[in-house]
C-alpha positions in Angstrom: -16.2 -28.5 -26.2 -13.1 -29.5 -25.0 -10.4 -27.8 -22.9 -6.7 -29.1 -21.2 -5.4 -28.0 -17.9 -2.1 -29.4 -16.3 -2.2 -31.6 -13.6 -0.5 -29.3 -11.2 -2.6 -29.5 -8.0 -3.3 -26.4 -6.2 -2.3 -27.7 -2.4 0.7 -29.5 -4.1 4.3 -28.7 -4.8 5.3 -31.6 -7.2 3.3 -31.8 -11.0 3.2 -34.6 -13.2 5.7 -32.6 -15.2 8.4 -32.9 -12.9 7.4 -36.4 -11.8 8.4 -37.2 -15.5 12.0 -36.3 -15.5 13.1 -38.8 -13.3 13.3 -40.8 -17.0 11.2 -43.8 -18.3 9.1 -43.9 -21.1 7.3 -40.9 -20.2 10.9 -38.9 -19.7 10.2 -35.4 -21.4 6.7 -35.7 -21.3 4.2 -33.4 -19.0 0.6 -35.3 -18.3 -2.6 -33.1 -18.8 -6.1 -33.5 -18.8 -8.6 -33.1 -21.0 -12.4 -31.9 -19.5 -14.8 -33.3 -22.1 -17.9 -30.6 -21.1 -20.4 -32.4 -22.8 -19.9 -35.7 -21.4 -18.6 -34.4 -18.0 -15.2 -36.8 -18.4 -11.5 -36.1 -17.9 -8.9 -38.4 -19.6 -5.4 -37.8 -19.6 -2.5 -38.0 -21.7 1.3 -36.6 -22.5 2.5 -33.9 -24.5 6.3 -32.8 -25.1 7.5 -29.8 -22.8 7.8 -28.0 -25.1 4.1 -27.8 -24.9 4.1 -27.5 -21.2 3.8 -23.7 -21.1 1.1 -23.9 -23.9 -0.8 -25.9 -21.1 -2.6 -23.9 -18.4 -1.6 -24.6 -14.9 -5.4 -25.0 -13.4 -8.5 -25.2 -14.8 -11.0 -22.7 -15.0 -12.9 -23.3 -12.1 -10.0 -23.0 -10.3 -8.3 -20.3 -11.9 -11.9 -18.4 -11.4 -12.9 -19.5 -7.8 -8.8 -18.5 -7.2 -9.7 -14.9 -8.6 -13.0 -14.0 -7.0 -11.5 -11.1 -4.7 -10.2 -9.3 -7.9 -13.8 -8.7 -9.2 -15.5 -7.4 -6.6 -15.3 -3.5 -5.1 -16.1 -3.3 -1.4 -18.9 -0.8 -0.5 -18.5 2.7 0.6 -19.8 2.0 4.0 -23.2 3.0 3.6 -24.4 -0.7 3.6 -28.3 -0.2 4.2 -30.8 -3.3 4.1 -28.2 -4.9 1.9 -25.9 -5.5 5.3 -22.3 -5.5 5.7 -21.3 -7.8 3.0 -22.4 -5.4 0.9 -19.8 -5.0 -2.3 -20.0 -3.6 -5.6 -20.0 -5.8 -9.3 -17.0 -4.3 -10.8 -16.8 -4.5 -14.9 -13.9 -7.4 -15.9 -13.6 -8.9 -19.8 -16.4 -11.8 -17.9 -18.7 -8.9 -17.3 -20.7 -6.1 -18.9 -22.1 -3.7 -16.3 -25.2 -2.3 -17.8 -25.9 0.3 -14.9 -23.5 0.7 -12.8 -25.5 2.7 -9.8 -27.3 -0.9 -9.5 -24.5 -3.1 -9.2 -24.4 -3.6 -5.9 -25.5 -6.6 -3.8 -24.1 -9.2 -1.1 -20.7 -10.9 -1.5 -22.6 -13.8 -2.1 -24.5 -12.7 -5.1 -21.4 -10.6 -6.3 -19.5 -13.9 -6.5 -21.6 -16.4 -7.9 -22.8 -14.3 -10.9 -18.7 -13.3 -11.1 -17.7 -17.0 -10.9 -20.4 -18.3 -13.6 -19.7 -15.6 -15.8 -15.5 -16.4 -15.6 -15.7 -20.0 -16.4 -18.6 -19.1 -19.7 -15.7 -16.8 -20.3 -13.0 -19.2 -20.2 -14.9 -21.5 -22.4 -16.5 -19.5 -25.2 -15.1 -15.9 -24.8 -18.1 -14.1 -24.2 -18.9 -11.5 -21.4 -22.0 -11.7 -19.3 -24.3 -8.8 -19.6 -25.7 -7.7 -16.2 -28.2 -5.2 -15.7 -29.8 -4.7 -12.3 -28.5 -6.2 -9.1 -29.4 -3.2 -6.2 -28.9 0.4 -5.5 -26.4 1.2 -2.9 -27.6 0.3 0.5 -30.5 -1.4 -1.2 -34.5 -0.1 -1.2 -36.9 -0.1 -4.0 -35.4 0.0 -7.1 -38.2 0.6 -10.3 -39.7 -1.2 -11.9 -38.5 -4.4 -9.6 -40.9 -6.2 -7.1 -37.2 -7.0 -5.3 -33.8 -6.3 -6.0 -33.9 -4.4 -2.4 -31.7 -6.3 -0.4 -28.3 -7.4 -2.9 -29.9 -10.5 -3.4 -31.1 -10.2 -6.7 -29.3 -10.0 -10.0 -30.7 -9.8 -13.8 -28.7 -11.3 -16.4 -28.5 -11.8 -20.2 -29.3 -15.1 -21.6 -26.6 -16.8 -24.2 -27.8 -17.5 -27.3 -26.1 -18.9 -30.3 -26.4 -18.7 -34.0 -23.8 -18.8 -37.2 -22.9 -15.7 -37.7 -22.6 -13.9 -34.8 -21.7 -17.0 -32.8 -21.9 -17.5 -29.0 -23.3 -14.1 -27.6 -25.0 -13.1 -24.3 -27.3 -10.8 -24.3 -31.1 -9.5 -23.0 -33.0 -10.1 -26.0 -36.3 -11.4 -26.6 -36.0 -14.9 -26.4 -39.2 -16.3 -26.6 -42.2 -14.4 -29.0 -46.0 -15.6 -28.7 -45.2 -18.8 -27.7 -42.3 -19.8 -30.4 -38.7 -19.8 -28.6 -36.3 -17.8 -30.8 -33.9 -19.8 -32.7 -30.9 -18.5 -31.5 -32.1 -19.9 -27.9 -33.4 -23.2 -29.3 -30.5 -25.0 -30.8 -28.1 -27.4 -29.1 -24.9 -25.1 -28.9 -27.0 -22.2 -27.2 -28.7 -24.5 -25.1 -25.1 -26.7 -23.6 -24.3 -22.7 -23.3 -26.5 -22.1 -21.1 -26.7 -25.3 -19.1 -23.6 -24.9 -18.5 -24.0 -21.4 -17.2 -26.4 -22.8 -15.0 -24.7 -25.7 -13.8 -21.6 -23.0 -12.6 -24.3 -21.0 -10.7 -25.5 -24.2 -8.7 -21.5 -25.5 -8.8 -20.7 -21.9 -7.4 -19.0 -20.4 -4.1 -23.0 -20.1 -2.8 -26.4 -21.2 -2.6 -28.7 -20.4 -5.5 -32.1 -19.9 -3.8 -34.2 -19.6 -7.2 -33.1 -18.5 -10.9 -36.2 -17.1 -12.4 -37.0 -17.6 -16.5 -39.9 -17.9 -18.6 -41.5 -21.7 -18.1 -41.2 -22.3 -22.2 -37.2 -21.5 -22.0 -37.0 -23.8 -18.9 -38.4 -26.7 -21.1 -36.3 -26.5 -23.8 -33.1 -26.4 -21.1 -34.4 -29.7 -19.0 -34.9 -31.4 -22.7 -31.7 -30.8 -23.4 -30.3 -32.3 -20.1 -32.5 -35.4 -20.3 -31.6 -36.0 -23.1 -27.5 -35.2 -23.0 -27.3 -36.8 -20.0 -30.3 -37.7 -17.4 -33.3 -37.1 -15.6 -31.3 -37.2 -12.5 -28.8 -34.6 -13.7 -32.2 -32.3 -13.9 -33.2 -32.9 -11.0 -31.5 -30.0 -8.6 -31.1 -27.8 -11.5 -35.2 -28.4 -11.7 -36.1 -27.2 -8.6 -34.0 -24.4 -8.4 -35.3 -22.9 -12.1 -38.6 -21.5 -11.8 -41.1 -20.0 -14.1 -41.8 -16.1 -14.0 -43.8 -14.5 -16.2 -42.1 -11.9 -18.1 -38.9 -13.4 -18.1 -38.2 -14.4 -21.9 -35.1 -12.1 -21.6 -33.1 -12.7 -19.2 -32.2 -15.0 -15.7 -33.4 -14.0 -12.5 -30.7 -15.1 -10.1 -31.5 -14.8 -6.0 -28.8 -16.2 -4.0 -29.7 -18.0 -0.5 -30.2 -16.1 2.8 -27.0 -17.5 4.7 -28.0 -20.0 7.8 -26.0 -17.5 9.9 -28.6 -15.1 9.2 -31.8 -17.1 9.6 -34.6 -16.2 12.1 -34.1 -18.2 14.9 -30.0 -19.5 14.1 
């Protein structure tokens, strides 16, 4: 999976386009970049200008770190346990709000589940289902165990097959012990690694991500063996097994240091 983005810099004024005009060989040319996802490379090259405006200005991280204010709804004022960074998850074409009356949560759990699911969107045009996050103010929210405090978020996982594609979604996943094929094949799985790797690449600290343990295999097999063990490593600790979870991620976000008992 492949992508170009300009080499415009966000602090700077001057791009490799205008650079080029001075004349030389590369007169009439603008420079981009091509992000090779798979082997996590970025080469560059020229195209005509006439292409230039075919070429986006940033890539999708940035555009979607740039954007993060536009997808969030700040709360009501009632801000309960869930504190004053309380916000709501608003619905975008990067998100599908399954239950609105539980979208709420902190500003950092709104924005790393928003920024994940912008640059999956960017890359293979598919919205993230999201069920529960928290009730306004937060407090128990059946059936959960958590999800009281807008730390918590339930998402779909992306699965992959030939005729419907890429798709996210909270289907089963995984039945007695046999992972479902639309899980277990190398498109879905770079899919989801790759939603992964944007949660732990993300505006905040990923605490946990919750999944079944036989869905976690199958992701850290496929990042041995793409890339490395050590690549795994982070992503390792962070992903742990829950029972029950063959549908869907788990996501907690970090309690900020500011907040820590005795900070």
């Amino acid at each position: 999976m492949v992508w170009l983005y300009s080499s415009f810099l966000v602090n700077s004024s001057t791009s490799y386009a205008q650079e080029a005009r001075g004349g030389g060989e590369e007169a009439g040319f603008v420079k981009v970049g091509a992000i090779d996802i798979k082997n996590t490379t970025q080469n560059s090259t020229w195209v005509p200008f006439s292409l230039e405006q075919k070429v986006h200005d940033f890539s999708p991280e940035e555009k979607c770190w740039a954007n993060l204010k536009n997808y969030r709804m700040a709360d009501s004022g009632w801000s309960g346990i869930v504190g004053r960074t309380q916000h709501k998850l608003v619905e975008s074409e990067h998100v599908a709000i399954r239950k609105g009356n539980h979208a709420y949560g902190r500003q950092e759990l709104v924005d790393s589940v928003n920024y994940a699911a912008c640059v999956m969107y960017a890359v293979f045009d598919v919205p993230l289902e999201v069920h529960d996050l928290s009730r306004e103010g937060g407090g128990k929210l059946y059936p959960h165990k958590s999800h009281r405090n807008g730390r918590d978020a339930d998402v779909g996982l992306y699965g992959y097959n030939d005729k419907k594609g890429y798709y996210n979604s909270t289907q089963l996943m995984k039945r007695h012990g046999r992972v479902h094929a639309d899980f277990n094949n190398e498109k879905a799985l770079e899919a989801n690694w790759l939603f992964i790797d944007g949660l732990l690449s993300g505006p905040h600290q990923i605490e946990a991500i919750f999944v079944d343990q036989v869905l976690k295999n199958r992701l850290r097999e496929y990042v041995v063996r793409t890339f490395d063990e050590k690549t795994w490593e982070r992503a390792g600790r962070i992903l742990q097994h829950e029972p029950g979870h063959t549908t869907h991620y788990h996501i907690r976000t970090s309690v900020p240091y500011r907040e820590r008992p005795g900070v």
